[in-house]
C-alpha positions as CSV (number, residue, x, y, z in Angstrom):
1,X,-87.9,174.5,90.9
2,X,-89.8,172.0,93.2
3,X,-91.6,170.3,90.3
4,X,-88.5,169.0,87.8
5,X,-88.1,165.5,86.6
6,X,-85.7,163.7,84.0
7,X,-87.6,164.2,80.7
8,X,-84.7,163.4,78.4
9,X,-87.0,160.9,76.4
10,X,-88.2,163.4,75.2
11,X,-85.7,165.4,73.7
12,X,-83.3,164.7,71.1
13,X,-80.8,166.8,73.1
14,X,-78.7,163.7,74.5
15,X,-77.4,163.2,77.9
16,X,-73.9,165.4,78.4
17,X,-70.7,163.8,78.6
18,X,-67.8,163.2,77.2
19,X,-68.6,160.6,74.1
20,X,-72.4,162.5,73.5
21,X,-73.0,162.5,69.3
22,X,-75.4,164.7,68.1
23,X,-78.4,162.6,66.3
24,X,-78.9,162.8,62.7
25,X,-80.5,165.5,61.1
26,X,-84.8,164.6,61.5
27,X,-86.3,164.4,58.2
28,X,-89.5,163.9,59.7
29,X,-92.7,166.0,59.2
30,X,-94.5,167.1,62.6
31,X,-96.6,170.1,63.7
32,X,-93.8,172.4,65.1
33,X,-93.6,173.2,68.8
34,X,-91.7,176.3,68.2
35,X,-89.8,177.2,65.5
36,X,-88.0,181.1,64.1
37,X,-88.7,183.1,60.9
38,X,-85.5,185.0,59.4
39,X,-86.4,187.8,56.8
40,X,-83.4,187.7,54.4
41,X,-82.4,190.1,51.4
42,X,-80.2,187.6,49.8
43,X,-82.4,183.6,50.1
44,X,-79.5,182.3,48.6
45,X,-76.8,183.5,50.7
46,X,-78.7,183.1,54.1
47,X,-79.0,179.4,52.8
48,X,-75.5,178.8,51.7
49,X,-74.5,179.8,55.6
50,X,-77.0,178.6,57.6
51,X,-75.9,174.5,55.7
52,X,-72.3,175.1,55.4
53,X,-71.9,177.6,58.8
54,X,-74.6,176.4,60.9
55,X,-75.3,172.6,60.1
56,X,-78.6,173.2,59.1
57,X,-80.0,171.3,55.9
58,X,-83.0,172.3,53.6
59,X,-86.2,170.2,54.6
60,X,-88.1,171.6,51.5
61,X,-88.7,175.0,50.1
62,X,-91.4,177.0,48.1
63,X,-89.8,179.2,45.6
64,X,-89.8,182.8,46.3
65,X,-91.7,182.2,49.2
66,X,-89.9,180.4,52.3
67,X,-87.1,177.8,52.7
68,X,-87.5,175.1,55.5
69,X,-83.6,175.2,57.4
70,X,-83.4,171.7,60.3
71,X,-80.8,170.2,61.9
72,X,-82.4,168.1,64.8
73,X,-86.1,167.6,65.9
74,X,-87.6,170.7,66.7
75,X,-84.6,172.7,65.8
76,X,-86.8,174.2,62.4
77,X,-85.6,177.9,60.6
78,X,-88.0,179.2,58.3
79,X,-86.0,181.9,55.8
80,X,-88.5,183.9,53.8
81,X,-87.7,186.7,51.2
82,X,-87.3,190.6,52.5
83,X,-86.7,193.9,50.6
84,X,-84.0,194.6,53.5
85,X,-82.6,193.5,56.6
86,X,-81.6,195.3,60.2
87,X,-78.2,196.7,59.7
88,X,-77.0,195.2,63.1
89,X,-77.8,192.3,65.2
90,X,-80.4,192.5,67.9
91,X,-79.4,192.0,71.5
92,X,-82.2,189.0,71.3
93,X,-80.8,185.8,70.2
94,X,-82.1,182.2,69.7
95,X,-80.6,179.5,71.2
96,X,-80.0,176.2,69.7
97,X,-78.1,172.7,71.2
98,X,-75.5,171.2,69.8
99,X,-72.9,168.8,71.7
100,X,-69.1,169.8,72.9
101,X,-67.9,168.1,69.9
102,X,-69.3,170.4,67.3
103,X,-68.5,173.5,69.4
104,X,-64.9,174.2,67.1
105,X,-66.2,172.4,64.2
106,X,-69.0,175.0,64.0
107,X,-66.7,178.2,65.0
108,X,-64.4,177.1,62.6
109,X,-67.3,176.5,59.5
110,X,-68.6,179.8,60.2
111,X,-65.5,181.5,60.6
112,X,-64.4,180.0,56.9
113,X,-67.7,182.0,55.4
114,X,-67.7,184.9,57.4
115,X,-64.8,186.0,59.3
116,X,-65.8,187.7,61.9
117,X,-69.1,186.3,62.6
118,X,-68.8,183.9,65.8
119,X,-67.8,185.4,69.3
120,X,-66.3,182.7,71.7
121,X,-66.6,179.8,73.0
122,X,-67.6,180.7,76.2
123,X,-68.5,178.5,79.2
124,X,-71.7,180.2,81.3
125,X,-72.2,180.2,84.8
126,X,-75.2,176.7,84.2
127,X,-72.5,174.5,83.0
128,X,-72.9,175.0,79.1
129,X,-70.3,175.7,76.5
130,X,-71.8,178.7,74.0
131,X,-71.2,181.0,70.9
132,X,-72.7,183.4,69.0
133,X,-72.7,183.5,65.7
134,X,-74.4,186.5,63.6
135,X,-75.7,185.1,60.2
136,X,-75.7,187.2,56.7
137,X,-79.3,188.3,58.2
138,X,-78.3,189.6,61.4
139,X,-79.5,187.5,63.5
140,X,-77.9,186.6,66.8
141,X,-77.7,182.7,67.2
142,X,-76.3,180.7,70.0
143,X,-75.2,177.6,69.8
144,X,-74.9,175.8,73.2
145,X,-73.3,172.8,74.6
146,X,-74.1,171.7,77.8
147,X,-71.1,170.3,79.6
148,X,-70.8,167.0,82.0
149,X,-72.1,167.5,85.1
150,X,-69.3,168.2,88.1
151,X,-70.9,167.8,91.2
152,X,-67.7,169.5,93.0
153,X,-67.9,172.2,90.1
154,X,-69.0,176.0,90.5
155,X,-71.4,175.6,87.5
156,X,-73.2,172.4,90.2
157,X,-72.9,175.2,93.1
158,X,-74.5,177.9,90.8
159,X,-77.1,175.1,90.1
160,X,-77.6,173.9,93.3
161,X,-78.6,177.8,94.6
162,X,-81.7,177.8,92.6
163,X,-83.0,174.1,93.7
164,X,-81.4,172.2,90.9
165,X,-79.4,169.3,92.5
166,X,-78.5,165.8,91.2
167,X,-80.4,163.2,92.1
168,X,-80.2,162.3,96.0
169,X,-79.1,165.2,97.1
170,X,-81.4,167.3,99.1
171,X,-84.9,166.5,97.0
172,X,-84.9,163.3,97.0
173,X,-83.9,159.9,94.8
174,X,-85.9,160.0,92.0
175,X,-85.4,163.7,91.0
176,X,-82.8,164.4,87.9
177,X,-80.1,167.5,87.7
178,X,-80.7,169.9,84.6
């Protein structure tokens, strides 16, 4: 990690703390960076969670072929149709970021459709607040919230072991922590 630099301009992932809002949902077209492809059994179901559970809301969809899911910027589901899908989750998930504040909102809406279908909150050893959720398709998502930064925290000491330090501290002034 000798080459890092502040590139949240970039991102509309916005700066931890305790007053960060999420930005609104991107309506926007763009050529997708990345972007996941859910096989579903049941369109209409995998839909009704993935808006009412997950946040996500329908950028446009071809019937019987594929339904455009987005909550932020580059944060882009694709659900297309499937005879069947696995009968358990994978141990692979995809991640997706979210702020502290929606943490409970989003346990609680998917908890409301599906009982049993969020593990945690959880806070992880790189200072971010998580949960699973595993969606009417079986897919493992994660939802994760990265925390304020606590330079006198554990999370800053796990951090600081693998070369990521807050600015002015041991790389120099105009290097960024993660």
């Amino acid at each position: 990690m000798s080459d890092y630099y502040s590139a949240f301009e970039m991102s509309p992932v916005p700066e931890p703390g305790p007053d960060a809002a999420p930005p609104e949902p991107f309506r926007g077209i763009y050529g997708m960076p990345a972007f996941v492809t859910i096989p579903t059994s049941d369109l209409a179901a995998s839909v009704d969670f993935w808006t009412r559970g997950l946040g996500f809301f329908e950028l446009f969809s071809i019937p019987g072929q594929v339904v455009h899911l987005r909550r932020w910027a580059f944060q882009d589901v694709l659900l297309v149709p499937a005879a069947g899908v696995a009968e358990q989750a994978p141990a692979m998930s995809v991640s997706f970021a979210c702020v502290l504040g929606q943490v409970d909102s989003l346990v609680e809406a998917c908890r409301a459709l599906r009982p049993d279908s969020v593990d945690g909150p959880r806070d992880t050893p790189w200072n971010t607040r998580d949960i699973a959720v595993i969606t009417p398709e079986n897919a493992r998502i994660v939802f994760t919230a990265a925390k304020p930064f606590d330079p006198a925290s554990q999370e800053a000491r796990n951090l600081a072991a693998v070369g990521i330090t807050p600015p002015g501290v041991g790389r120099g002034d105009n290097e960024e922590h993660a």
